[in-house]
N, C-alpha and C positions, 0 to 999 in steps of 0.2 A: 606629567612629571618626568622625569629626568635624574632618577638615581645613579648614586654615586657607582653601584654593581654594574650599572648598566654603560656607565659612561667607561669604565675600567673595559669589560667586555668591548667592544666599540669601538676602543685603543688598542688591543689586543689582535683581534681581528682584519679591519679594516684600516686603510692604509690616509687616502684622501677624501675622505668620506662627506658627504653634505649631507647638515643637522638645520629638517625647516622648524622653525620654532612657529606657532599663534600664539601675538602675546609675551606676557613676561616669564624669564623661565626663574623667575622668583616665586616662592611658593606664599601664595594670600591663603586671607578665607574671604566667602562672599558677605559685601556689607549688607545685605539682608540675615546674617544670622551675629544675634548677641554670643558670644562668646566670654562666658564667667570662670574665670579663675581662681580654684580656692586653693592655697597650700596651707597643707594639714599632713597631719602625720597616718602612718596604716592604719591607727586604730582610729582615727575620728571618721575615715572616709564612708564606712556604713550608716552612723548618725548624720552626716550632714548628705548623704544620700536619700536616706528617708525624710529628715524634711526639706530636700527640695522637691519631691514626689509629692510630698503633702500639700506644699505653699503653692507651687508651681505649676501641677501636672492633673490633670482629669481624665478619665477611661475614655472621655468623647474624642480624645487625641492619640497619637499613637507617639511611647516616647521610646527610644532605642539605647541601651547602654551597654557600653562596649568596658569588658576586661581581657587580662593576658592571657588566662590559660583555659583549659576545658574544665580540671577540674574547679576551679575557680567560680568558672560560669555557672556551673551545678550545684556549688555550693552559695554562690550571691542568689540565684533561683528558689532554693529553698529557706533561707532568711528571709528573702521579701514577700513567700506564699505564707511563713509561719505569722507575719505582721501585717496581716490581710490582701494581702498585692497577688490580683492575677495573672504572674508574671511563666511566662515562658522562655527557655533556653533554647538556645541555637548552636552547636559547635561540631569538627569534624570528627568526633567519635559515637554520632548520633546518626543512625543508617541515612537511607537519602530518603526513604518515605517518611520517615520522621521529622526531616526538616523542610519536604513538601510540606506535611500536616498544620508545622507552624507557623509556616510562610503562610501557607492559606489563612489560617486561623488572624494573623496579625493583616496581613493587604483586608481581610473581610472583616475588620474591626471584633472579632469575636473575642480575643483578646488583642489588649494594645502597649502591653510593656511587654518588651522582647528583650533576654541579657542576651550577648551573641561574642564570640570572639572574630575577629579580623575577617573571618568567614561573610559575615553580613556588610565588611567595610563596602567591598565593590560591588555594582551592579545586582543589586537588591530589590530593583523596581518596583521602592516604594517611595513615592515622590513628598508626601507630606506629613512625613516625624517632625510633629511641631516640638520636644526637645530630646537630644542627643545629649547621653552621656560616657564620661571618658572615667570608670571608676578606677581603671587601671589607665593612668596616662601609658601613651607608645614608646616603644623604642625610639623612634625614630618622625619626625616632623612630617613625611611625606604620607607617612600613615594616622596623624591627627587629622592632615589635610583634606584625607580620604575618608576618616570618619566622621568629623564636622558636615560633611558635606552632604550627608546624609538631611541634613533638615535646611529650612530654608532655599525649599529646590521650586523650579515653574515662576520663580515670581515671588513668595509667599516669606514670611516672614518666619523664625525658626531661633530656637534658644541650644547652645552644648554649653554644656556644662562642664569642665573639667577638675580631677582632684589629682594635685600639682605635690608630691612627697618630694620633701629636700636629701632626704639621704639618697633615693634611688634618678632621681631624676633633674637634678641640678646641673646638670650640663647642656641639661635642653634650655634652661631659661631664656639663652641669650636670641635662639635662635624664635622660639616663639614667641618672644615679649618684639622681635622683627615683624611676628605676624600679626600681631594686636595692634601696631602702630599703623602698618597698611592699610587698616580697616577701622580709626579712630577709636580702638576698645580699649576699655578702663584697664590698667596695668595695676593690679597690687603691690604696694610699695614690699610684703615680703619676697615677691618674685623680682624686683630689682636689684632687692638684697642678693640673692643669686646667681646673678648673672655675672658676676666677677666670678665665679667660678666654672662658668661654662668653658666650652671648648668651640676656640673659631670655626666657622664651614670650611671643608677643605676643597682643592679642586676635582680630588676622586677619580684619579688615572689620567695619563699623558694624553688620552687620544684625543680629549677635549678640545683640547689644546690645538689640536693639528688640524682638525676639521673646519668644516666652511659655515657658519652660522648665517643662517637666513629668515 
């Protein structure tokens, strides 16, 4: 990827710079993963969490769901252990042997629903969370990209799940309902409702502009 932070730095810095791109520097997801989109308001997202866990999801699988905050993660962890889910937390105010224990614990199938924040988005190395969930959709596109990406890795086929809030997240529609179209996925007609209301991608610093794309 190719953030806007990064592209501003890059322009700042360097002058006649050559940028090699592989590929498109459009952000997809892989069409081996279904990618479900529900908009619902804060308070549906724990109910329609639990029953896709229910309808969807088996301890033989490992599924990964991703929210915003730490405390958050602590607290989605302990709803989903009160409603029988042997679920474990992953965030950075949990020492480091602690999130060894539950890396181990989840790569070793000992348990297999992990909540994590962003912390688990990259370089997790674990290649087959057959579903990914977004209970807190991202700030930002480049980091749904990174957490979808987490299932449907090797080959294999893989389900994320996302819960899509209109009041806090309506300016992303336009840019993600871009990503569901590159990969043939079902767009719910209330996330099209939205997308009049998004805001255009911008080009995110001069330097872009000035460098040599390859």
């Amino acid at each position: 990827t190719w953030p806007k932070e990064i592209q501003a730095l890059a322009g700042e810095y360097l002058g006649d710079y050559y940028q090699v791109s592989v590929g498109s520097l459009d952000l997809t997801g892989n069409k081996n993963i279904t990618q479900a989109i529900e908009v619902c308001s804060d308070q549906e997202k724990y109910r329609n969490l639990v029953r896709h866990l229910r309808e969807n999801w088996t301890t033989a699988d490992r599924c990964l769901i991703f929210v915003e905050t730490k405390k958050g993660c602590d607290m989605l962890t302990r709803s989903l252990r009160a409603d029988g889910f042997q679920a474990r937390a992953m965030h950075g105010d949990k020492s480091q042997e602690e999130r060894d224990w539950t890396l181990r614990e989840f790569k070793s199938m000992q348990s297999t629903l992990l909540i994590a924040t962003d912390v688990a988005a990259r370089g997790l190395g674990v290649d087959d969370s057959r579903l990914v969930g977004n209970f807190d959709f991202p700030k930002e596109m480049e980091s749904y990209s990174h957490r979808i990406g987490r299932t449907g890795r090797a080959g294999k086929k893989g389900t994320a799940v996302s819960f899509f809030v209109a009041e806090k997240n309506a300016r992303l529609a336009r840019e993600l309902i871009e990503i569901l179209k590159r990969t043939d996925q079902h767009i719910p007609p209330e996330l099209m409702a939205l997308s009049s209301f998004s805001s255009s991608r911008g080009g995110g610093g001069g330097g872009r502009g000035r460098g040599r794309r390859y």
